[in-house]
C-alpha positions in Angstrom: -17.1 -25.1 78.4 -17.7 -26.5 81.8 -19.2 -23.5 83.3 -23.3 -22.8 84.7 -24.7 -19.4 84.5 -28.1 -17.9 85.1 -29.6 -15.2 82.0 -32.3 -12.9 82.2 -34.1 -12.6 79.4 -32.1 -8.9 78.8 -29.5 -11.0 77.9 -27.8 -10.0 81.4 -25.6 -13.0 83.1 -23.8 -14.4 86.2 -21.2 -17.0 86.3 -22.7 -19.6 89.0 -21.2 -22.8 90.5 -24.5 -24.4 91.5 -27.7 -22.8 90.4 -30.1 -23.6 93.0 -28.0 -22.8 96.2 -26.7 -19.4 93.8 -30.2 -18.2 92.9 -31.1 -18.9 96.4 -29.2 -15.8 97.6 -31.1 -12.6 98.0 -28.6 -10.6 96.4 -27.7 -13.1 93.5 -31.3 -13.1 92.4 -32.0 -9.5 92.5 -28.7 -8.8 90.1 -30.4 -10.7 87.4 -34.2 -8.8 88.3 -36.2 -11.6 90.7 -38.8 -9.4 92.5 -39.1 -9.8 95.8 -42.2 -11.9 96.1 -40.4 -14.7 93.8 -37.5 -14.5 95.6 -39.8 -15.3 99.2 -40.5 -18.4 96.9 -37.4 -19.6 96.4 -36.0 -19.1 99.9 -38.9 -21.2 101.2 -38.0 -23.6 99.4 -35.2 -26.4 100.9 -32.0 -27.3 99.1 -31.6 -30.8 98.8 -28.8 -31.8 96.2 -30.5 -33.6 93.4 -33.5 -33.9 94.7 -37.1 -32.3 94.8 -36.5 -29.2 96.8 -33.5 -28.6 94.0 -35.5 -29.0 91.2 -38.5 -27.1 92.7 -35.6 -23.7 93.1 -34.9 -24.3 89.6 -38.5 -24.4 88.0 -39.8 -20.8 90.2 -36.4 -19.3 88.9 -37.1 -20.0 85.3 -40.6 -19.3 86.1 -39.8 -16.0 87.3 -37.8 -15.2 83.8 -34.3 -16.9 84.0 -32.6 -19.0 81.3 -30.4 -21.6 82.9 -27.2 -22.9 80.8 -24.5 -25.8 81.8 -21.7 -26.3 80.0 -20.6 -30.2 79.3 -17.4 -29.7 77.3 -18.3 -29.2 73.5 -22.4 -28.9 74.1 -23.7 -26.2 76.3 -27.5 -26.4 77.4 -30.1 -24.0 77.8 -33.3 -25.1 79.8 -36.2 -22.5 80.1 -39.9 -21.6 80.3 -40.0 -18.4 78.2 -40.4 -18.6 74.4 -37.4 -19.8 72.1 -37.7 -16.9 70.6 -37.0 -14.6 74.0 -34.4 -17.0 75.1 -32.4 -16.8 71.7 -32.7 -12.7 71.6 -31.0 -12.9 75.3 -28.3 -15.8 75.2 -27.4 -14.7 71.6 -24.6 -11.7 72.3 -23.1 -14.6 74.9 -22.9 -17.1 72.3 -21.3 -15.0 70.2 -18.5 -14.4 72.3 -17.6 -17.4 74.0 -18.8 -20.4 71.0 -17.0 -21.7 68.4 -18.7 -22.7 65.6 -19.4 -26.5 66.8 -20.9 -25.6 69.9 -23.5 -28.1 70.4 -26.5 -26.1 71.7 -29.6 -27.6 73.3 -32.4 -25.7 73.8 -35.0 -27.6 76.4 -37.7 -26.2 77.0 -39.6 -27.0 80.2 -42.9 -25.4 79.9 -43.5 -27.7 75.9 -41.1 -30.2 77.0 -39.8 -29.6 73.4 -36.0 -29.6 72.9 -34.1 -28.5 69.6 -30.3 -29.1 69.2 -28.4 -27.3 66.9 -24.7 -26.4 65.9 -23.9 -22.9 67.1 -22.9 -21.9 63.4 -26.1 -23.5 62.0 -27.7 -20.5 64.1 -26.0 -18.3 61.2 -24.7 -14.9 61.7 -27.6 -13.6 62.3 -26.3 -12.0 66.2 -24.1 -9.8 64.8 -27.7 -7.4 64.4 -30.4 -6.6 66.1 -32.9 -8.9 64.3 -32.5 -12.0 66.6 -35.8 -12.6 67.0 -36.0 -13.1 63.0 -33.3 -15.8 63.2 -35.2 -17.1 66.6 -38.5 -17.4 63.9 -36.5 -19.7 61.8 -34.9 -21.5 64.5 -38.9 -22.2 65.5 -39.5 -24.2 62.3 -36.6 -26.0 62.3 -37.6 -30.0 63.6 -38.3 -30.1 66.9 -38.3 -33.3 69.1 -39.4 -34.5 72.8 -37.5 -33.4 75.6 -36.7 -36.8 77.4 -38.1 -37.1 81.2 -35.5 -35.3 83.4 -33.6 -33.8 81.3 -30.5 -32.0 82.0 -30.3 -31.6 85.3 -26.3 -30.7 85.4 
């Protein structure tokens, strides 16, 4: 999977090719629920590729609720500032579809600077019900380890 996409945390999704420049576009980030006085923020904010104003578009967007995920062949990656447990609940149903059972999937998140990495079918079968947030409990106790300074920024 070589793909980027932007998640609410109700689990609903877009297909982006760059996620600063995408979320940066009035209608983009109201499809996924921005309110208005987020999305002020992130217009005011310049697009520079790779650089501070990028990285500044990406933190108010997962601020404001949004679950970013890249793609990098076998491994996808999730960065995020809501709980593990709320990010798990929402990407689950999409991982379900589109993994196979070695998907890599790194979970970073930005607010702990805490990461977990995990096999897709380690995460058991646990999405085929509505309990995902029991599976997400689990997932919680399983080792956790640093995130590394700038992480993924694909």
């Amino acid at each position: 999977m070589r793909e980027g996409a932007w998640f609410n945390a109700d689990g609903e999704w877009s297909w982006i090719s760059e996620h600063a420049s995408w979320v940066q576009r009035t209608e983009n980030a109201k499809s996924l629920g921005i309110p208005d006085e987020e999305q002020a923020k992130l217009c005011s904010i310049p697009w520079d590729f790779n650089s501070n104003g990028r990285k500044a578009i990406l933190r108010v967007a997962m601020d404001s609720g949004l679950i970013r995920m890249r793609g990098h062949g076998a491994s996808v990656t999730f960065e995020f500032t809501l709980s593990l447990a709320r990010v798990i609940q929402a990407v689950g149903p999409f991982m379900e579809r589109n993994f196979g059972p070695r998907t890599w999937c790194q979970f970073n998140d930005l607010e702990t600077g805490e990461c977990l990495g995990i096999f897709y079918e380690d995460l058991g079968t646990s999405f085929q019900g509505p309990d995902t947030l029991d599976l997400a409990a689990s997932v919680d106790t399983a080792p956790v380890i640093p995130a590394t300074a700038g992480a993924n920024n694909g």
